[in-house]
C-alpha positions as CSV (number, residue, x, y, z in Angstrom):
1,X,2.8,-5.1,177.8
2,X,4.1,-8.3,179.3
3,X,2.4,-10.2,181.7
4,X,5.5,-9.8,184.3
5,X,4.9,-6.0,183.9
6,X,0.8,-6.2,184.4
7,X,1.7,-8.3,187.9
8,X,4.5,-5.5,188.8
9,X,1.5,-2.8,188.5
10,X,-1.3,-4.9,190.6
11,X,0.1,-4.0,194.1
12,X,0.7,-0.1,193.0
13,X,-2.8,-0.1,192.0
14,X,-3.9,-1.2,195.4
15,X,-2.3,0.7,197.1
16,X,-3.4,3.9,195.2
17,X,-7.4,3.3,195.2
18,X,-6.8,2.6,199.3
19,X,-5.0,5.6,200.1
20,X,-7.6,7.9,202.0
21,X,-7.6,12.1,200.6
22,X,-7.0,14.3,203.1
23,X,-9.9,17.1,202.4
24,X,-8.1,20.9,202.1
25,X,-8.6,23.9,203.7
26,X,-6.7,26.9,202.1
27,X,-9.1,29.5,203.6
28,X,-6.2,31.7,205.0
29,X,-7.0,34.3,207.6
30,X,-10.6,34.7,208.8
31,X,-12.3,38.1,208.1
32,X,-14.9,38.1,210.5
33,X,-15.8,35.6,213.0
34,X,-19.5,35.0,214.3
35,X,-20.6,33.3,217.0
36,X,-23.1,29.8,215.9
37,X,-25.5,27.7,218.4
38,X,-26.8,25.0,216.5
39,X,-27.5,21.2,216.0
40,X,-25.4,18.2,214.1
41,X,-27.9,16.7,211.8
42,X,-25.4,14.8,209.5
43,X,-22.0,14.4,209.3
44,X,-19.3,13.9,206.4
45,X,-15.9,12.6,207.7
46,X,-14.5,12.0,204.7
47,X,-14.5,16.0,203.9
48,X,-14.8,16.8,207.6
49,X,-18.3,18.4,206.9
50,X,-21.2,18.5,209.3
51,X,-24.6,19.7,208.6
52,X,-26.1,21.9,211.0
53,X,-29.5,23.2,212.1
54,X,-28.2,26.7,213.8
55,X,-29.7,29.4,215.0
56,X,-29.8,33.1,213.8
57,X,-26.1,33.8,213.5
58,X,-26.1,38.3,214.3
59,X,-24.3,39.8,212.0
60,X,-24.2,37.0,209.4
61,X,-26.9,34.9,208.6
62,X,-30.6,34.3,209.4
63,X,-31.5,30.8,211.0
64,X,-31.6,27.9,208.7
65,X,-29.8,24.7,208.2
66,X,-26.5,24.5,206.3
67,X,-23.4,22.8,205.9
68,X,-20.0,24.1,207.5
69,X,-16.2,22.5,207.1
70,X,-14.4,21.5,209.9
71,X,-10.6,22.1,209.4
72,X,-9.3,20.5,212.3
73,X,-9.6,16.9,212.9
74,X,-10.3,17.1,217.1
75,X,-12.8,19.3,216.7
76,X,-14.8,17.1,214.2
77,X,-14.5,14.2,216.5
78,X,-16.1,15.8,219.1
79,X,-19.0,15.9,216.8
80,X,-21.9,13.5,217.0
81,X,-25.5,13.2,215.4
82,X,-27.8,15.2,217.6
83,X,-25.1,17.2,219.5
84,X,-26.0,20.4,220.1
85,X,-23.1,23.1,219.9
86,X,-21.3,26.1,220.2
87,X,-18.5,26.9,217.8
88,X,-17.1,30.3,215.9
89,X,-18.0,30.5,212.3
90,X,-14.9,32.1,210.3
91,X,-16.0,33.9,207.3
92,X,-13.1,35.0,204.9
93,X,-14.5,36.0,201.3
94,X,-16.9,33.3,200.1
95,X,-15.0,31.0,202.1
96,X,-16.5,30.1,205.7
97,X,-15.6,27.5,208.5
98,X,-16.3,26.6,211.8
99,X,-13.5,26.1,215.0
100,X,-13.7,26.2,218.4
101,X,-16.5,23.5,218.7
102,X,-18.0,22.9,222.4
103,X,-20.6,20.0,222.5
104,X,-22.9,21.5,225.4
């Protein structure tokens, strides 16, 4: 390769390593939904994960700490480190994800 055609390839490079992934959530339709209280121990924004301390969800799971995505963007802002909330847990086959997030 030519030296004109290495230089032409530097800026597409660039511009690929900086472009940000938008994490996915195909979950489709919930199957059950659960009500969580809980608190934000750790967050991941760059897969809109937060790791929460929650209480005994009825119905669903015992108390324990555990990780949970976060499909929309406004209601992962609204989490902070040491917030504790209230949100709906979705559960659709192995799949599970939490919406309708209220910081109390």
């Amino acid at each position: 390769m030519h030296r004109r055609q290495w230089l032409a390839l530097v800026p597409l490079f660039a511009l690929a390593c900086g472009k940000r992934r938008e994490p996915r959530f195909d979950y489709g339709e919930p199957e059950q939904r659960y009500q969580l209280r809980g608190k934000v121990l750790r967050l991941r924004p760059e897969a809109r994960v937060a790791s929460i301390e929650h209480e005994k969800i009825d119905g669903w799971m015992e108390a324990m700490t555990m990780e949970f995505p976060v499909p929309n963007e406004a209601d992962f802002a609204r989490l902070k480190v040491g917030a504790v909330i209230r949100a709906t847990v979705n559960v659709n086959d192995l799949n599970y994800w939490l919406t309708d997030i209220v910081v109390e």
